[in-house]
N, C-alpha and C positions, 0 to 999 in steps of 0.2 A: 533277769535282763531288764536293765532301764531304761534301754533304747527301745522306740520299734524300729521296727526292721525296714522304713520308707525315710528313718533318720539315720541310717546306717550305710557307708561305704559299701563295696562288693569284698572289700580285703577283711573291715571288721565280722560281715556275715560270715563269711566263713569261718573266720577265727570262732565265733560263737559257737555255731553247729560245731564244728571240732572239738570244742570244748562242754558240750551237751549243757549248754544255755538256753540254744531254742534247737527243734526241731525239723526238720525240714518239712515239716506238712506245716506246720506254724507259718514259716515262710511263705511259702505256695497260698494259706489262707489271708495272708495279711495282704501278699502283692496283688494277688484277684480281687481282697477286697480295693485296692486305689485305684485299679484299672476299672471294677464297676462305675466305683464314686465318680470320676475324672474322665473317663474317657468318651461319654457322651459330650462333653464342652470340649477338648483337645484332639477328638479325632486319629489316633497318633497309631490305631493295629491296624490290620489285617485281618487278621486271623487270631483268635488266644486259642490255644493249647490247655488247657483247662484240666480234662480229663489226662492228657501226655505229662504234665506237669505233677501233678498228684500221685501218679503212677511211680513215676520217678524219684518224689519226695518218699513215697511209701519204699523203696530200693535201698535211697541213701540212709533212710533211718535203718533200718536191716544192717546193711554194711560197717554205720558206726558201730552199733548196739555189738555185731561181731566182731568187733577189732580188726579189723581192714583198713589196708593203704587207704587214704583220704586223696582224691587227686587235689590241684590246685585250686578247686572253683567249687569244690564240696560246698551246695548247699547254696548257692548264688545261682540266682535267680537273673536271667538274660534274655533280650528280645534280641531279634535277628530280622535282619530289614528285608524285603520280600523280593529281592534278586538273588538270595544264595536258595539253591535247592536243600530242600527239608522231606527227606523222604516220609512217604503217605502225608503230609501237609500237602493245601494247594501252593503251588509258587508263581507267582501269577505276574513279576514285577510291576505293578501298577498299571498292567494291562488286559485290557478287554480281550485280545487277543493268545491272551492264556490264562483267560480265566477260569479254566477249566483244568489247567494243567495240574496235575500230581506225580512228581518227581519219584520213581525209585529209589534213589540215593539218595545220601547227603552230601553237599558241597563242603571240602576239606575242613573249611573254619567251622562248621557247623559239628563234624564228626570230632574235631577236637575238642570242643566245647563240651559235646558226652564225653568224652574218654576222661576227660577231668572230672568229671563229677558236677556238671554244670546244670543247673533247670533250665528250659527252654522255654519258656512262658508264649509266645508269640509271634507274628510277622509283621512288622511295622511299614507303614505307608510311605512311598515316596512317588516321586517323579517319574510316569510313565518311564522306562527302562533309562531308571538314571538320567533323565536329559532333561535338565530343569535346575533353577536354583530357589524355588522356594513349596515346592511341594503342590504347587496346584494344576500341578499338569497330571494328577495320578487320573487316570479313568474311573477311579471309583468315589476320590472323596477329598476335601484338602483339609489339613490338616492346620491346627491354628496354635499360633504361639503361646504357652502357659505365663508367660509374662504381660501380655497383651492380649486378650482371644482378638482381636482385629485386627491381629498383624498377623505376618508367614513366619515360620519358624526356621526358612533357609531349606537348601536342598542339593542335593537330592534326598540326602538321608535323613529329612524333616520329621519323619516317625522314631525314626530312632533317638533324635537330639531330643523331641519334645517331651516323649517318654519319659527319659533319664532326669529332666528337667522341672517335672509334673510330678517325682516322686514315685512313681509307676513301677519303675525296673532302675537297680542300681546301676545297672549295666545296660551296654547292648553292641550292637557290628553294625556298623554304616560301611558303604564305600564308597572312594574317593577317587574321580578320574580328572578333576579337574578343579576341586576344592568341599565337593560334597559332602565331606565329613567335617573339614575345619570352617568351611561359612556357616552350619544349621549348627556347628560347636559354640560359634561366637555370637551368634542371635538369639540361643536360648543360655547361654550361660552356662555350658558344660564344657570337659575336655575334653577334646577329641583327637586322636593321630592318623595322618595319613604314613606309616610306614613305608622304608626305604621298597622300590620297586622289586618285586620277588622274595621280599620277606617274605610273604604270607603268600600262600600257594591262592589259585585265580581257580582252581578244581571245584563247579556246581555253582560258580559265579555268573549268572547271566551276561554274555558279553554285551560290553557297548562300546568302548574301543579299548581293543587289547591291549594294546602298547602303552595305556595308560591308567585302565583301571586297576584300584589297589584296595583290598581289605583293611580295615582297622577298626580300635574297638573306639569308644565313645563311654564317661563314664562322668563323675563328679569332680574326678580327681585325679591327676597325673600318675598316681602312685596306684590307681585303679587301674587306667591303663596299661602300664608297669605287667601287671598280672596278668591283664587276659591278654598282651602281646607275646607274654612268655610261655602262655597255653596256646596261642593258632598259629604262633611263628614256627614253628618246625618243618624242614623240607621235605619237599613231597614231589616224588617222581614222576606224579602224572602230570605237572603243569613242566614243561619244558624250560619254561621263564621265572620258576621258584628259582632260586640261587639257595646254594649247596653248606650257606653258611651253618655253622650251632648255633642254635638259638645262646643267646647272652642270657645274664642272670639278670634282669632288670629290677629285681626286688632289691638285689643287693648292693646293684649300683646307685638305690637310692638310699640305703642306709648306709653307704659309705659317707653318704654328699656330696655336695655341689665343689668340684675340682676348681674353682677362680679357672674360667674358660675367658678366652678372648670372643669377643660377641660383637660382629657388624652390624654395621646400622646404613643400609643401602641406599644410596642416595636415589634413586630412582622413585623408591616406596613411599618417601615423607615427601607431596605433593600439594599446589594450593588448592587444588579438588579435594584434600582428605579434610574429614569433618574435623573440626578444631576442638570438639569433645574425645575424641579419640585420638587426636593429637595426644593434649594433654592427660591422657590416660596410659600414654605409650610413652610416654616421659617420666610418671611414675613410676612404671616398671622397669626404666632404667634406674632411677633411683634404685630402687627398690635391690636391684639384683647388684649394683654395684655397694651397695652393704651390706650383701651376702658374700661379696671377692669378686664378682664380676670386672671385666674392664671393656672398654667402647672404642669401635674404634669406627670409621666410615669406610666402607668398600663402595665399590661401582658395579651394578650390574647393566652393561650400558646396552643390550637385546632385551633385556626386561621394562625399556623408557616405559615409563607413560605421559604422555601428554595431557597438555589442559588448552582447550581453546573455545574460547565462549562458555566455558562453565561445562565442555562435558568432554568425558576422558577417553582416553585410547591407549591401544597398545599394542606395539610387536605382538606378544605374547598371547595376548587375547587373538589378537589375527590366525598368527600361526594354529592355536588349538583349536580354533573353531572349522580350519580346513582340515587337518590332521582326524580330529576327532568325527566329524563327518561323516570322511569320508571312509574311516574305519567302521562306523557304525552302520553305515550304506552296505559295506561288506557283510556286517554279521548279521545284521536285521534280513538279508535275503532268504534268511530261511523261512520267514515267515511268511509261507505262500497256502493257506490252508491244507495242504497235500501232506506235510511227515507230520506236523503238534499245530496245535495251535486253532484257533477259530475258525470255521469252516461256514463259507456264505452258504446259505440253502438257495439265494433268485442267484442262477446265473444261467447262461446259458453255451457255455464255450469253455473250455479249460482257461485259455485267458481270461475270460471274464471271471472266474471262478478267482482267480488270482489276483485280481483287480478290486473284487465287491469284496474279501477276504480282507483284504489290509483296509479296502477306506471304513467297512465298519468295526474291525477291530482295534486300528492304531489310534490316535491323538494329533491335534494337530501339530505341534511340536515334534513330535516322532517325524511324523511325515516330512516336515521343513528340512528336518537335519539327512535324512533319507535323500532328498532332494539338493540340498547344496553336496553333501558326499557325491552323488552319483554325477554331478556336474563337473567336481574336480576333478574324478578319477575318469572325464570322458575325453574322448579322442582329440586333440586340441588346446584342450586345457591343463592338462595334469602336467607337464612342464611351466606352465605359467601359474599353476597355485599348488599342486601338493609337492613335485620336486622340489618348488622355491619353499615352503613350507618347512620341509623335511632341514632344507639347507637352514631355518634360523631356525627352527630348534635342535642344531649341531653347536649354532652358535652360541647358541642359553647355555644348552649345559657349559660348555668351557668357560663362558661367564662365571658360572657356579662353582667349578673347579679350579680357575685362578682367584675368586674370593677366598675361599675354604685354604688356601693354600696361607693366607694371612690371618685367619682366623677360624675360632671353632664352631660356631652358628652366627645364624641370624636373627636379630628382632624386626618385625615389621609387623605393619597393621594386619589382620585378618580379613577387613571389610571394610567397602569404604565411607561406610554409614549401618546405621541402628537398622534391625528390622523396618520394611516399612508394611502397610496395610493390605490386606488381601487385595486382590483387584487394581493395586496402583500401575504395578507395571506389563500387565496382562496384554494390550496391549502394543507395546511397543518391545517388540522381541533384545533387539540389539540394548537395548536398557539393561535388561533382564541380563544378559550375557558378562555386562560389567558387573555386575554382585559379585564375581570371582579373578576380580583384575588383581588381586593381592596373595590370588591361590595357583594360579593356572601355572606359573613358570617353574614350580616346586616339583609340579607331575611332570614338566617337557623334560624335565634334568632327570627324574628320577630319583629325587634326595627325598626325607623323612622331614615332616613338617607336624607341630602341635600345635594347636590351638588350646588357649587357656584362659577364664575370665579374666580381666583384669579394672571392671568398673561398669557403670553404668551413667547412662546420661543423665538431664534433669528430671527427663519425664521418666525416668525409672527402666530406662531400657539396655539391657546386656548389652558390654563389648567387651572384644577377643583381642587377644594381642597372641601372633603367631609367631615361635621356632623354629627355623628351618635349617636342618644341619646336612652333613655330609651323608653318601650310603652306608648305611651299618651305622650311625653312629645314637639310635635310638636311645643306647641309655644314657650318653650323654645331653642329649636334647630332656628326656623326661626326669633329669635328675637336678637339671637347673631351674625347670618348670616345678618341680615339687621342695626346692628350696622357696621359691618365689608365695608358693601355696603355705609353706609352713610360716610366712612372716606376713601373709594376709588374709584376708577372711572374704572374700567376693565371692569364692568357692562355692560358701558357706550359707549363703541367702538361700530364699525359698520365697517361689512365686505367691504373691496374695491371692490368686485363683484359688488354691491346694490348702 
């Protein structure tokens, strides 16, 4: 083998192991070795599995060496962000208030991932329970961008993008409830998918608002993701809101290639607030796709506006989700009262107080803001005047979404509306912070499948994303135009000067 294994795809690893090139404890040694080297400067686990991992490679080497089914992900090596439960690992989602927590089971995406024949290497850091866009809301530690260590890597699944980015783990699972996989996809310069809603079953997912949150993987490569969608998407009974579809064959939809799709270009999304580098970066990849068979056409998403006034943006979109999402998070975050999991004050002196001193030295202060506007909306008085009317425009996105889709087969628009910026810029000033995802949020209110994929980098050498967003179900069409686009450019293909 001429490759190592940290220049290697998740699709070629495994091809290799399969082919008794390298070995699965090979693998496991080489990937512990990048996460030692690297992970003191990038911040990006939890937890490594070290001993779990080794164990496991010591299994799958057994299983080839006997001629045994190989699953999908023989021998690939994955980090897993630290809101899905990992039985006997702690699962702590970037909080104080479970950091203590060790889960019996494992969350669906995680049990699929063994059944494949997948290594588990880790827990990667994010945003106190997903509510954040650049990872420095974790209670334990922020995580720094490998292209920049002085910038964020995006969020919420900031451990996972930077990981995969740093060379660390081919692969990994972020989740997405608002654009958390495809904004830390586009700032460190991986691909990332947020799958259609109930693809992937929501079972051992930390909630933080149900209606929105969605599993996917995060990888180098469209055609990586491809693979480990076709290994966690299978239905699964225990989440009421999986849909009942067969998983599609996404490997083969990309070795078919790219169908010449009709591809919208939203007018709302090309704005005079969007950075004029990532303009012209999102213009190349129309090129680019339209000499692969692609054709353009403009639709309207007109509940997705954003505005520009005085230099800074707005949106339906961003409105609607930050009540919706809330005030769903207000709902599930109740459990967190020290009494069933979770951190338990020692000074109190009242069962209320006990529930009181519990969350303020447990949660974050983000956590608690959102806690705080949720419980507001959903209170006697107001919930007709923000979360009904909320509810009522994101009825009205999705139809946006579904009279676009009627004229065409996805979308291109920006990912983000600017480069990475530096730890501590926008700390802060919360409502800043919230626009990082004014490109991603309307993809989750509808429910459709969005990718995020390199497409360039600025002067000063910093990643951007240019995002797919297509109809429900229509995954392999979205990653199969996305992996034409990769096979005619090399942006993919960089590697941070950190590493």
């Amino acid at each position: 083998m001429s490759d190592t294994v940290q220049d290697m795809t998740a699709r070629q690893i495994r091809a290799a192991f399969a082919d008794g090139q390298v070995s699965a404890r090979e693998v496991v040694n080489e990937v512990f070795d990048a996460i030692e080297e690297r992970e003191e400067d990038i911040d990006a686990f939890l937890a490594r599995m070290r001993e779990e991992a080794r164990e496991r490679a010591a299994e799958l080497d057994r299983k080839r060496e006997d001629g045994e089914e190989l699953g999908l992900l023989a021998g690939v090596p994955v980090a897993v962000k630290d809101n899905m439960c990992t039985r006997g690992v702690a699962t702590t989602c970037g909080s104080k208030i479970l950091e203590d927590y060790v889960p019996p089971y494992d969350a669906h995406g995680v049990q699929r991932l063994r059944e494949e024949d997948a290594i588990i290497v880790g827990k990667t850091n994010m945003d106190e329970f997903a509510m954040g866009s650049s990872t420095e809301n974790s209670g334990f530690k922020i995580t720094r961008n490998p292209w920049d260590l002085e910038r964020i890597p995006g969020g919420s699944s900031g451990g996972s993008a930077a990981a995969v980015a740093a060379r660390m783990v081919p692969a990994a699972l972020g989740s997405d409830t608002g654009g958390s996989i495809r904004q830390p996809a586009a700032l460190c310069s991986v691909s990332g998918l947020k799958p259609t809603y109930g693809r992937v079953s929501r079972y051992g997912l930390v909630a933080f608002a149900s209606s929105l949150d969605q599993i996917g993987p995060m990888a180098r490569t469209a055609e990586d993701n491809a693979l480990l969608l076709q290994a966690i998407g299978s239905p699964d009974k225990r989440d009421t809101t999986c849909g009942d579809q067969p998983v599609d064959d996404y490997l083969a939809a990309l070795d078919d290639g790219m169908d010449s799709p009709t591809i919208g270009i939203p007018e709302q999304y090309f704005i005079q607030g969007l950075d004029p580098e990532i303009e012209t970066a999102l213009e190349e990849v129309r090129g680019v796709l339209e000499d692969c068979g692609a054709t353009f056409k403009q639709v309207s998403l007109p509940h997705s506006r954003i505005d520009v006034e005085d230099g800074e943006l707005s949106s339906f979109a961003v409105a609607c989700y930050y009540i919706l999402c809330t005030a769903e998070a207000s709902s599930n975050l109740a459990r967190y009262d020290g009494v069933r999991y979770g951190h338990r004050s020692d000074s109190h002196e009242s069962m209320v107080d006990m529930y009181s001193q519990s969350r303020e030295e447990g949660l974050g202060d983000e956590v608690k803001r959102r806690i705080m506007l949720g419980t507001y909306a959903l209170s006697k008085g107001y919930y007709d005047a923000y979360y009904l009317k909320a509810a009522k425009v994101r009825r009205l996105i999705r139809q946006d979404f579904e009279s676009a889709f009627e004229e065409v087969d996805m979308m291109l628009a920006p990912t983000t509306p600017g480069p990475a910026f530096k730890v501590g810029e926008k700390s802060d000033d919360p409502l800043e912070m919230y626009l990082s995802d004014i490109f991603t949020i309307a993809c989750n209110l509808a429910g459709n499948c969005g990718l995020s994929f390199p497409c360039g980098f600025t002067d000063e050498g910093l990643p951007i994303g240019a995002q797919l967003m297509g109809p429900r179900w229509s995954e392999g069409r979205v990653l199969s135009t996305a992996h034409a686009y990769q096979q005619a450019t090399d942006h993919h293909r960089r590697t941070p000067d950190t590493i």
